[in-house]
N, CA, C and O atoms as CSV, one atom per row, in Angstrom:
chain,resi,resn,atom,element,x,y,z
A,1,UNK,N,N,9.781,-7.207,19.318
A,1,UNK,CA,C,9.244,-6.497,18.187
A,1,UNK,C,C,9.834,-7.051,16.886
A,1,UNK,O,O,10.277,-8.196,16.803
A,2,UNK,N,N,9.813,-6.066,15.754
A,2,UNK,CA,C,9.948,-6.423,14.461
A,2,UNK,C,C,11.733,-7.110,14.612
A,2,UNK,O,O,12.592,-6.355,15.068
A,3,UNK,N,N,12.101,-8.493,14.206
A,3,UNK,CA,C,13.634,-8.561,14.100
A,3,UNK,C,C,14.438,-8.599,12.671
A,3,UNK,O,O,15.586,-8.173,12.543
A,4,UNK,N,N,13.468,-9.316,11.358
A,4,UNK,CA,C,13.813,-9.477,10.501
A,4,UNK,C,C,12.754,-9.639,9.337
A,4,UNK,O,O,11.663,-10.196,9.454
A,5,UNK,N,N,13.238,-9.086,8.256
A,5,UNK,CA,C,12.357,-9.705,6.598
A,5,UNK,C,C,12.686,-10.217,5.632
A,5,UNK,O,O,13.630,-9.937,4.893
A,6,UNK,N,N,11.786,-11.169,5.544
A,6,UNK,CA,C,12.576,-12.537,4.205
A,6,UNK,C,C,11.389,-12.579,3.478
A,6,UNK,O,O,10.388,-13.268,3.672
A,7,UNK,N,N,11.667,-11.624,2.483
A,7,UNK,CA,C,10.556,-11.505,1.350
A,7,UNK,C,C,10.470,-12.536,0.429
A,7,UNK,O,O,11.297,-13.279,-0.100
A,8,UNK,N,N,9.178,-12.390,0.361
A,8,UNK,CA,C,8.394,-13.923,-0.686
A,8,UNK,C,C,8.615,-13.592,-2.362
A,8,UNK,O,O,8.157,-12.501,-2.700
A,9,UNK,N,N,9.105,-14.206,-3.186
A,9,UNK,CA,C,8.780,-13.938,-4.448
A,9,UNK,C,C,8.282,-15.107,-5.900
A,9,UNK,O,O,8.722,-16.235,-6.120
A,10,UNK,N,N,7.742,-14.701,-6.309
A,10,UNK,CA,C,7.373,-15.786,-7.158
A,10,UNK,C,C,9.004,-16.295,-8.119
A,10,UNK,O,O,10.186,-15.952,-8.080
A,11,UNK,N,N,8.206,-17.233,-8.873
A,11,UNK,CA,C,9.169,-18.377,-9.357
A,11,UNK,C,C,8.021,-18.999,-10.193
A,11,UNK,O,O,6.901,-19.239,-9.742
A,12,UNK,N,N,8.517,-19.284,-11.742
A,12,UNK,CA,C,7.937,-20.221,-12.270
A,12,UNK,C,C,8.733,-21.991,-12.079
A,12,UNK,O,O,8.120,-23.057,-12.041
A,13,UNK,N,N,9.973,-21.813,-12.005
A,13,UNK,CA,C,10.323,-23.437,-12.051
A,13,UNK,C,C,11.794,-23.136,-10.994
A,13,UNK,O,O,12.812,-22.453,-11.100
A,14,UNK,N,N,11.145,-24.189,-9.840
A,14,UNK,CA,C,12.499,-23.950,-8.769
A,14,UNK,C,C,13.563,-24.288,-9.246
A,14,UNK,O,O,14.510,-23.535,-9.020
A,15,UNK,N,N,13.809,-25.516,-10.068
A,15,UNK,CA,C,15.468,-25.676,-10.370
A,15,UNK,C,C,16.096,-24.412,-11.347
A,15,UNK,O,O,17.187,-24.624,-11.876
A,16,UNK,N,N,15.834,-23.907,-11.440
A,16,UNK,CA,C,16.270,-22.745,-12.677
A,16,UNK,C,C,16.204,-21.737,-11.517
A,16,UNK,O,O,17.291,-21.247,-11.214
A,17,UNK,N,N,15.278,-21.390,-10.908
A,17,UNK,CA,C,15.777,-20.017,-9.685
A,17,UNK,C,C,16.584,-20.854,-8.511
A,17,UNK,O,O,17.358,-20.117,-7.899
A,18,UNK,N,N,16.582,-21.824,-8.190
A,18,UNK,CA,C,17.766,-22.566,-7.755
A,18,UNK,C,C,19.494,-22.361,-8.159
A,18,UNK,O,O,20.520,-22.048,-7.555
A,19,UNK,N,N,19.156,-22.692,-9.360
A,19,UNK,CA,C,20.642,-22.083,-10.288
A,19,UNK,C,C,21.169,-20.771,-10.110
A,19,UNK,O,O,22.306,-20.396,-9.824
A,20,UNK,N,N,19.930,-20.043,-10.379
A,20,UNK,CA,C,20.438,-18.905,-10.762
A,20,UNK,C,C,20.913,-17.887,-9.525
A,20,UNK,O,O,21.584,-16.862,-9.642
A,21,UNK,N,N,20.453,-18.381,-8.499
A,21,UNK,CA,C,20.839,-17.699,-7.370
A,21,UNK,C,C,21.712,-18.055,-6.344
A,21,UNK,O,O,22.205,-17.308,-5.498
A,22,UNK,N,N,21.921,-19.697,-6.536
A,22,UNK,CA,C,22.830,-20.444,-5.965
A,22,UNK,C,C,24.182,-19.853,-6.731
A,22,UNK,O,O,24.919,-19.032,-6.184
A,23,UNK,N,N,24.414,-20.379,-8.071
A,23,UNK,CA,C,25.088,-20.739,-9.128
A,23,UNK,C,C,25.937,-19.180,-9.510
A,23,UNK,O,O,27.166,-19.151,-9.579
A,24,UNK,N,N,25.393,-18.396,-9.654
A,24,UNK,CA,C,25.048,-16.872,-10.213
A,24,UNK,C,C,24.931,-16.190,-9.292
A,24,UNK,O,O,26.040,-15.664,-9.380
A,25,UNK,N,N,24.374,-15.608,-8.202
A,25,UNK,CA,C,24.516,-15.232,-7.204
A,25,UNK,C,C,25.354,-15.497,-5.533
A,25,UNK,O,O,25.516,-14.853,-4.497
A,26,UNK,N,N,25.638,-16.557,-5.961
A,26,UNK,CA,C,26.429,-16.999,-4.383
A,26,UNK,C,C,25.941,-17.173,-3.068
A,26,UNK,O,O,26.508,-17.182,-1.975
A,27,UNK,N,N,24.375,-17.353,-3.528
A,27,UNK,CA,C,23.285,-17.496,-1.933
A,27,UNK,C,C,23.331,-19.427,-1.836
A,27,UNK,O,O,23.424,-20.168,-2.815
A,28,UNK,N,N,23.262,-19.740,-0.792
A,28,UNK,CA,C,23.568,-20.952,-0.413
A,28,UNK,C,C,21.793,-21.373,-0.177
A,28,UNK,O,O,21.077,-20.401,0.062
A,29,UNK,N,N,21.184,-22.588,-0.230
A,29,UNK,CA,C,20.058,-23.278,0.157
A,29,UNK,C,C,20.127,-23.093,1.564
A,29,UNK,O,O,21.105,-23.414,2.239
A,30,UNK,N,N,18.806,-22.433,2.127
A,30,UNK,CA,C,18.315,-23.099,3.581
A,30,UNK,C,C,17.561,-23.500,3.858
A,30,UNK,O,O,16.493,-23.302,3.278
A,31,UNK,N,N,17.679,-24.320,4.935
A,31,UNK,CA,C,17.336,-25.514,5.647
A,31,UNK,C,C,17.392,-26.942,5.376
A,31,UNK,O,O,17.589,-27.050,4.165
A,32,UNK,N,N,17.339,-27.741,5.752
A,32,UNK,CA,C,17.562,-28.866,5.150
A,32,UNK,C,C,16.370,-29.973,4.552
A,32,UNK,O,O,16.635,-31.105,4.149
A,33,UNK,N,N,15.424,-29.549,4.583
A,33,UNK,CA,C,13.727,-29.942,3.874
A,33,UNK,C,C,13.561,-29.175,2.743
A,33,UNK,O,O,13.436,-27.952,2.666
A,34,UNK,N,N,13.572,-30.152,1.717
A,34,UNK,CA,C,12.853,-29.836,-0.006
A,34,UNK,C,C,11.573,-29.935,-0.349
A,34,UNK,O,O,11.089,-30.864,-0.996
A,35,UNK,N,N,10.933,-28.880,0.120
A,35,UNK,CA,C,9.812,-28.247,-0.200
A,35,UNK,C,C,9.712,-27.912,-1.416
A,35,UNK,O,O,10.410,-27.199,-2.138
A,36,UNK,N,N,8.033,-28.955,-1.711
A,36,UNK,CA,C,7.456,-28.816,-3.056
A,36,UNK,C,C,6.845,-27.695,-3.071
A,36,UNK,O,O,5.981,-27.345,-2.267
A,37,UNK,N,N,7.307,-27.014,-4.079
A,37,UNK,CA,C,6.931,-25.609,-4.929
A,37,UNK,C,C,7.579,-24.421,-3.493
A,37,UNK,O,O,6.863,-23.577,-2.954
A,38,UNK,N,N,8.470,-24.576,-3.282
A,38,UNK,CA,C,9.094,-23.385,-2.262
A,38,UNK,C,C,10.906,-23.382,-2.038
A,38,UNK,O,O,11.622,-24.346,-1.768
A,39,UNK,N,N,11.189,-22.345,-2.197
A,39,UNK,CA,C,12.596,-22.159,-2.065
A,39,UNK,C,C,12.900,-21.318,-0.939
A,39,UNK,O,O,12.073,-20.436,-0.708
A,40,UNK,N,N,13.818,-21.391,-0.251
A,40,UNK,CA,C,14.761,-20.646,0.464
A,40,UNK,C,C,16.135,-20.592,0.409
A,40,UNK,O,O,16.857,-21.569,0.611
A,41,UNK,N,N,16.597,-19.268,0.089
A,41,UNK,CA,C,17.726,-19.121,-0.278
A,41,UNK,C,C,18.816,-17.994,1.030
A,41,UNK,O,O,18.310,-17.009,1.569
A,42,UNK,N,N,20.089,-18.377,1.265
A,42,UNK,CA,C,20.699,-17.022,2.102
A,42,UNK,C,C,21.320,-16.681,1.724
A,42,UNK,O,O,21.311,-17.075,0.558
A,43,UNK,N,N,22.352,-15.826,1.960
A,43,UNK,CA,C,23.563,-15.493,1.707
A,43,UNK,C,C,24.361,-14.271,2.823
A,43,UNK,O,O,24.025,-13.376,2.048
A,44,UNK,N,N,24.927,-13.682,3.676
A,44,UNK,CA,C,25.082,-13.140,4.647
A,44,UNK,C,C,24.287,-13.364,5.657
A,44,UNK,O,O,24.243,-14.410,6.306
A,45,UNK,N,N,23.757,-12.577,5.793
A,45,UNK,CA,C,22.243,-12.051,7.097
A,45,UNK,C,C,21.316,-12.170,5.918
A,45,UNK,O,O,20.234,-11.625,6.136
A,46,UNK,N,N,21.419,-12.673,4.844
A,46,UNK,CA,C,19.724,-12.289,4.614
A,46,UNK,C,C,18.964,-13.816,3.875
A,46,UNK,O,O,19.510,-14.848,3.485
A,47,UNK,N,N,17.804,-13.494,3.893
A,47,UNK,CA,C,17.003,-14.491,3.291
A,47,UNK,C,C,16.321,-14.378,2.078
A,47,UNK,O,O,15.742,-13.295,2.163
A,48,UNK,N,N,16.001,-14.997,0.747
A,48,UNK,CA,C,15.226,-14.715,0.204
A,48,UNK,C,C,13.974,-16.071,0.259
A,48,UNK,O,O,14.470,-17.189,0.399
A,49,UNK,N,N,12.843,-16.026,0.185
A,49,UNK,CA,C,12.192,-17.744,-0.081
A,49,UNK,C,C,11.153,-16.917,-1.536
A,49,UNK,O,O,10.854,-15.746,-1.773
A,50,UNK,N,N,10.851,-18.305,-2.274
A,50,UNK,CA,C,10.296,-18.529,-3.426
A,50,UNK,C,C,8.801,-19.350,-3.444
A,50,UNK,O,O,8.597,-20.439,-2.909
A,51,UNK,N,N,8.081,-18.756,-3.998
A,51,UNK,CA,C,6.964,-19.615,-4.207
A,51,UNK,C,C,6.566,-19.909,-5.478
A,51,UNK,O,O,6.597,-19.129,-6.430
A,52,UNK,N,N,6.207,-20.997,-5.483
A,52,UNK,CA,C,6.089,-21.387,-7.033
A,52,UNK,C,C,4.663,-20.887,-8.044
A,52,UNK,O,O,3.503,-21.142,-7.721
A,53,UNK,N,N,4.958,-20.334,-8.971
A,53,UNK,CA,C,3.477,-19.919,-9.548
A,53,UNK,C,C,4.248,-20.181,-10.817
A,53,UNK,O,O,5.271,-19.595,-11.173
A,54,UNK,N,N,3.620,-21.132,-11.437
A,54,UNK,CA,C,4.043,-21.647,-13.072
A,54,UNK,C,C,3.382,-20.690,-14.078
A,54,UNK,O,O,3.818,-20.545,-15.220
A,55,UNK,N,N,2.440,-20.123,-13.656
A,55,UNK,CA,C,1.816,-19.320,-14.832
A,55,UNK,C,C,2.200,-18.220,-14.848
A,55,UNK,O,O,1.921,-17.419,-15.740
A,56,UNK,N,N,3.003,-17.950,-13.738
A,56,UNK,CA,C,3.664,-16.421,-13.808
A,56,UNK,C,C,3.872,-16.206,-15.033
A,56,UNK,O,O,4.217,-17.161,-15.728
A,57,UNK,N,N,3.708,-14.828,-15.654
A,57,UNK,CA,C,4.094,-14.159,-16.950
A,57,UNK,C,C,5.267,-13.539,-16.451
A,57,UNK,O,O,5.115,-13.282,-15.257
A,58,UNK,N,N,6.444,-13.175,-16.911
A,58,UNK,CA,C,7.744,-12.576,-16.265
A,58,UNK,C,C,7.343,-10.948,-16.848
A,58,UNK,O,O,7.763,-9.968,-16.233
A,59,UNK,N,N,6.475,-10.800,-18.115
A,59,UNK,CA,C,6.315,-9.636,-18.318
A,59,UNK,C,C,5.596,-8.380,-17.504
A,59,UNK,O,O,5.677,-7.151,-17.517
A,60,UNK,N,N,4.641,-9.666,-16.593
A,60,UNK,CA,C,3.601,-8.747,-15.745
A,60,UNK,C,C,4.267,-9.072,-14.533
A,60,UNK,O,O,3.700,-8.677,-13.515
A,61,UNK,N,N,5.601,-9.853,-14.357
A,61,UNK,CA,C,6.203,-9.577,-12.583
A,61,UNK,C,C,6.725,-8.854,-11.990
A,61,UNK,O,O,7.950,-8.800,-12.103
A,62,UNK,N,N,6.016,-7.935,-11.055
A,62,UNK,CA,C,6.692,-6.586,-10.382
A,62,UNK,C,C,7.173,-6.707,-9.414
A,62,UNK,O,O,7.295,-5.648,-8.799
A,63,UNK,N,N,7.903,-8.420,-8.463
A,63,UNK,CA,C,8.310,-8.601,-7.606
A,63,UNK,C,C,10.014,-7.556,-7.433
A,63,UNK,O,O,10.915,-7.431,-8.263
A,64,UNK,N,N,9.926,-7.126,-6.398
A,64,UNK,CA,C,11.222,-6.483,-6.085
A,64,UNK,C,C,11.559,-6.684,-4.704
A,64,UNK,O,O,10.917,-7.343,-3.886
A,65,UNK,N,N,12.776,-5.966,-4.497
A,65,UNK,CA,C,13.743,-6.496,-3.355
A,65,UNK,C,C,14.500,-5.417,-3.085
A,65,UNK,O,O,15.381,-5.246,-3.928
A,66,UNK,N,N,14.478,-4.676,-2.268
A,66,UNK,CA,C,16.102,-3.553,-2.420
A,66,UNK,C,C,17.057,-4.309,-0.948
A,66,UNK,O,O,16.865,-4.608,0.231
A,67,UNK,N,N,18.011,-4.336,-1.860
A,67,UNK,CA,C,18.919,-4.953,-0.358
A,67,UNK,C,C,20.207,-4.194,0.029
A,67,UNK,O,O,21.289,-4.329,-0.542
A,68,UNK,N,N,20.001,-3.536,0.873
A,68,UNK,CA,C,21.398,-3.213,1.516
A,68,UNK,C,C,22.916,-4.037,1.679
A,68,UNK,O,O,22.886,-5.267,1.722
A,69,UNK,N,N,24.065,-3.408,1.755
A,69,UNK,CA,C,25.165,-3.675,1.232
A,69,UNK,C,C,26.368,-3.020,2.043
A,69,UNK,O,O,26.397,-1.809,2.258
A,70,UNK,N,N,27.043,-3.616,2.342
A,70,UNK,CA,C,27.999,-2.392,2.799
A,70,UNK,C,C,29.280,-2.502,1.851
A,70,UNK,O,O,30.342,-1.886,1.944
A,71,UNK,N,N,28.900,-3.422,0.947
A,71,UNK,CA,C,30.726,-3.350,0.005
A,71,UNK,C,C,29.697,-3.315,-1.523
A,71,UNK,O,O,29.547,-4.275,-2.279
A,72,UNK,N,N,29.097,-1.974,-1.685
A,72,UNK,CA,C,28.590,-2.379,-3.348
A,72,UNK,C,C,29.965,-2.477,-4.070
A,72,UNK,O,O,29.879,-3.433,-4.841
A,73,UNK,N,N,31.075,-1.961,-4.148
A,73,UNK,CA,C,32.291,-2.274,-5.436
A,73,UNK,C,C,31.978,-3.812,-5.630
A,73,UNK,O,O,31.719,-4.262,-6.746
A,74,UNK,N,N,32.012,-4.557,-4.549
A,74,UNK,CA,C,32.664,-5.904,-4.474
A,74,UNK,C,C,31.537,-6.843,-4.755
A,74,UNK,O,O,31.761,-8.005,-5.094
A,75,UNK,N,N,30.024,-6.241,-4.588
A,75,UNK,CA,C,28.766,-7.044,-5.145
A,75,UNK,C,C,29.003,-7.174,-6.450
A,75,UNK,O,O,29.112,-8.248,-7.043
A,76,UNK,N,N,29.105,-5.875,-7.015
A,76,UNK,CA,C,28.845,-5.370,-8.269
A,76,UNK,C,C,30.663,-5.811,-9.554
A,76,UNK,O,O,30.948,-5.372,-10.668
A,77,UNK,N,N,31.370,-6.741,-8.691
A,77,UNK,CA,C,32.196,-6.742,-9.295
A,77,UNK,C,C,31.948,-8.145,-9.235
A,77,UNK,O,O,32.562,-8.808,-10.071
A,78,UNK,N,N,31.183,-8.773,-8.435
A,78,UNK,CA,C,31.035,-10.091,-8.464
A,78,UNK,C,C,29.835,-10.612,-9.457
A,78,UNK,O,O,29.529,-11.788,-9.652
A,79,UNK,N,N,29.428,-9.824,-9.847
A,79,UNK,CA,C,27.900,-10.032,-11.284
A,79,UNK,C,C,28.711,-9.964,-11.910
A,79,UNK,O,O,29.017,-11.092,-12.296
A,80,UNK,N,N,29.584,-8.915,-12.459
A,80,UNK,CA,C,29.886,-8.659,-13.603
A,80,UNK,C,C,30.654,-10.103,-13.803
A,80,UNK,O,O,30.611,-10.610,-14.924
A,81,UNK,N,N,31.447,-10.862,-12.604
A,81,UNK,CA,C,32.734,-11.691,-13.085
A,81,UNK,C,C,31.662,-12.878,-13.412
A,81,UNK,O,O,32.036,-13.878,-14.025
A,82,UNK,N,N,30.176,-12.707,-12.932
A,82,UNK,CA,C,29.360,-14.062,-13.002
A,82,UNK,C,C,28.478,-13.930,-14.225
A,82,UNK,O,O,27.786,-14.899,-14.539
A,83,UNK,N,N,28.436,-12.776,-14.974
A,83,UNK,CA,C,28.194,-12.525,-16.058
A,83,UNK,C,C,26.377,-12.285,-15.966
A,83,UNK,O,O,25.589,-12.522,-16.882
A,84,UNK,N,N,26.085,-11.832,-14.787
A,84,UNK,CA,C,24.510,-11.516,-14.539
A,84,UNK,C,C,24.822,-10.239,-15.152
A,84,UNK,O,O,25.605,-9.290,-15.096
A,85,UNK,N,N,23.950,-10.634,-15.681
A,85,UNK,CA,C,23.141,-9.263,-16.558
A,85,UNK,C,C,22.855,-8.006,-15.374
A,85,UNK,O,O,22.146,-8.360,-14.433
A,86,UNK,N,N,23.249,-6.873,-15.361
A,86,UNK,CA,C,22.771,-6.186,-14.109
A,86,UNK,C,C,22.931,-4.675,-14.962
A,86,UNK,O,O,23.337,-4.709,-16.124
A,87,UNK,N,N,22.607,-3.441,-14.350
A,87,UNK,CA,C,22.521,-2.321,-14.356
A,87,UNK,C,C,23.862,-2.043,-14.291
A,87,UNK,O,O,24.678,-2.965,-14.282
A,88,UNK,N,N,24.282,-0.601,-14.232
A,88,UNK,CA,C,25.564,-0.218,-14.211
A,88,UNK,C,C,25.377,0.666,-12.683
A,88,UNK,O,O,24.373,1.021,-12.065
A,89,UNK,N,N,27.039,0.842,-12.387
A,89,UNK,CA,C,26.581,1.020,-10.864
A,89,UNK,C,C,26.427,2.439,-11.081
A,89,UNK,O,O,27.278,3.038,-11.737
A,90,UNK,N,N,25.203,3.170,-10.487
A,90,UNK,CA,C,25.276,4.443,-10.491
A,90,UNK,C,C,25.157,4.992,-8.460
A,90,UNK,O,O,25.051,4.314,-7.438
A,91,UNK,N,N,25.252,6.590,-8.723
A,91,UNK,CA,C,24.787,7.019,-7.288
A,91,UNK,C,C,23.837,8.245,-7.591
A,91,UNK,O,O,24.039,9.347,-8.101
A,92,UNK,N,N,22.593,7.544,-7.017
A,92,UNK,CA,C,21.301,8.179,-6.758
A,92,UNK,C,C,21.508,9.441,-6.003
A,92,UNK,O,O,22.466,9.786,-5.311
A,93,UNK,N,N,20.130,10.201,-6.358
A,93,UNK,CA,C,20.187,11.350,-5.903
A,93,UNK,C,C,19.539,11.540,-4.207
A,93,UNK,O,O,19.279,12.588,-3.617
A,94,UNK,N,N,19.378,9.768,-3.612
A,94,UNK,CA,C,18.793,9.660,-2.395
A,94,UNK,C,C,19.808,9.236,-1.672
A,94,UNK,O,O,19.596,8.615,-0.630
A,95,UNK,N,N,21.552,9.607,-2.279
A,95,UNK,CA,C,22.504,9.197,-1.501
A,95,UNK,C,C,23.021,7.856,-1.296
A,95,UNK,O,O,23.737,7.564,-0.338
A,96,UNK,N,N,22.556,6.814,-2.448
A,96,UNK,CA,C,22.817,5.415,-2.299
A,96,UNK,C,C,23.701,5.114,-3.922
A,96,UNK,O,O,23.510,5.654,-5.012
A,97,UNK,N,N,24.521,4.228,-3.591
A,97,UNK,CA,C,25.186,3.976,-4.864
A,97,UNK,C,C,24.374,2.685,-4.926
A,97,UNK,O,O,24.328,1.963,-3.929
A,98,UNK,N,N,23.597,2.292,-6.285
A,98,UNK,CA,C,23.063,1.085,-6.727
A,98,UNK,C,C,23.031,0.522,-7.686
A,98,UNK,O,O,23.569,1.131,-8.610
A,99,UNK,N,N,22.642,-0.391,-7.922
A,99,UNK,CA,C,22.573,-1.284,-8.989
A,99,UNK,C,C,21.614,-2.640,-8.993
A,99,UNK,O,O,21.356,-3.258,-7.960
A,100,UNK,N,N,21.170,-2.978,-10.188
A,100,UNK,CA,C,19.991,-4.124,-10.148
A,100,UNK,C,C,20.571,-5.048,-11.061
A,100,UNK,O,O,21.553,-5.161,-11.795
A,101,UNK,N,N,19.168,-5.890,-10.573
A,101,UNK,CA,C,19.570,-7.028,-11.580
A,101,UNK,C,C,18.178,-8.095,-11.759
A,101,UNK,O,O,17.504,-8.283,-10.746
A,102,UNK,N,N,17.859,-8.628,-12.765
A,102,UNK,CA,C,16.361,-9.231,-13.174
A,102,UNK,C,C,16.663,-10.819,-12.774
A,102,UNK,O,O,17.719,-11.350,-13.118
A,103,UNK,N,N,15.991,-11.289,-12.275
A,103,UNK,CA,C,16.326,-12.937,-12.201
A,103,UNK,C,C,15.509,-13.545,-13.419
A,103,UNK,O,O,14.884,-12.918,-14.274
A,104,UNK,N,N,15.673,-15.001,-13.286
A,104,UNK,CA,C,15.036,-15.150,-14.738
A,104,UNK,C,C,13.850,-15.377,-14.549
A,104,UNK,O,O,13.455,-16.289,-15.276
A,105,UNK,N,N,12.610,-14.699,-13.488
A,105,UNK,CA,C,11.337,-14.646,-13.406
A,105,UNK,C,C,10.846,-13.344,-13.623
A,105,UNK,O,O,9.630,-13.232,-13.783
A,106,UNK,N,N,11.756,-12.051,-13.671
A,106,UNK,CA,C,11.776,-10.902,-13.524
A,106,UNK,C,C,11.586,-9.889,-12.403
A,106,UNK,O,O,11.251,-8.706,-12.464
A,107,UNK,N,N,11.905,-10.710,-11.304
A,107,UNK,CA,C,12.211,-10.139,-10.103
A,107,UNK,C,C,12.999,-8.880,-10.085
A,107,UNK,O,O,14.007,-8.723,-10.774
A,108,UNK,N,N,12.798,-8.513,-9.753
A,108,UNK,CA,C,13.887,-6.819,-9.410
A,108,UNK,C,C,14.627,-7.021,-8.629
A,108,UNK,O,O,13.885,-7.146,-7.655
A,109,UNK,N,N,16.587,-7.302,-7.919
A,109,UNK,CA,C,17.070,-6.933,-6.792
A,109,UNK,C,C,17.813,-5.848,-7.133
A,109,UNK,O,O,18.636,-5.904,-8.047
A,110,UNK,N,N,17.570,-4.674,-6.369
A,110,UNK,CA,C,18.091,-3.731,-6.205
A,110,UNK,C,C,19.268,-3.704,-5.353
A,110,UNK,O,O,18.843,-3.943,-4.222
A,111,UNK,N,N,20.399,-3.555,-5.310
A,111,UNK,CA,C,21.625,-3.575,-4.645
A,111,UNK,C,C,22.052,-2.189,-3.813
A,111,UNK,O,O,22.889,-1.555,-4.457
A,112,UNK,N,N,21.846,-1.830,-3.091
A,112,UNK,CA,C,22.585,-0.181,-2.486
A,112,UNK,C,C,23.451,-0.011,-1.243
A,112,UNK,O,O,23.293,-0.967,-0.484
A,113,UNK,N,N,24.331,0.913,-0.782
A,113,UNK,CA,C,25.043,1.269,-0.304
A,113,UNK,C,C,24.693,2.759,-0.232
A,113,UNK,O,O,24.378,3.545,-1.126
A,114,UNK,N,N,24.869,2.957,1.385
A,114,UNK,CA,C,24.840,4.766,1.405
A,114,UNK,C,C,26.288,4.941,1.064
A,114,UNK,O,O,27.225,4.151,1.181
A,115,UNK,N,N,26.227,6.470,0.504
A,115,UNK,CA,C,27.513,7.378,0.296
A,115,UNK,C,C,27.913,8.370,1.370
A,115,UNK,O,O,28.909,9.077,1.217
């Protein structure tokens, strides 16, 4: 049955969401084939991949992500030291402490931890 999800998100220019998630986020490249107009990125257990759409408007991108966490202090202390722009950490009234952050396509990742 269902084992895993590695959500698709747009991207106007791979070397710049390359950076920013390598560089800025701490997700490593996978696989070892450089695919024109496509990214894959990991970092723990998870995956993100990228598809390229140049005309993306970042104003009209509603791509999002919520990703589970089991150390938010230590996510959320690691943006701040990388200087990503992110939300402040709050705890929701659905029992999750979270926090976001915009990539530079305007992706949404949502960061959470249950309480």
């Amino acid at each position: 049955m269902l084992t895993e999800i590695n959500p698709k998100l747009p991207m106007r220019n791979k070397a710049i969401t390359m950076d920013f998630y390598l560089n800025k986020l701490g997700f490593q490249e996978f696989g070892s084939a450089d695919y024109d107009g496509y990214l894959m990125v990991q970092k723990d257990g998870i995956q993100i991949h990228f598809f390229e759409f140049k005309e993306l408007d970042p104003k009209e991108n509603y791509g999002q992500v919520y990703i589970r966490t089991d150390d938010i202090n230590e996510l959320f202390n690691f943006a701040k030291m990388q200087n990503v722009n992110s939300t402040e950490l709050v705890c929701k009234p659905w029992k999750q402490r979270e926090f976001s952050i915009h990539d530079p396509d305007n992706n949404l990742l949502t960061f959470g931890q249950g309480i």
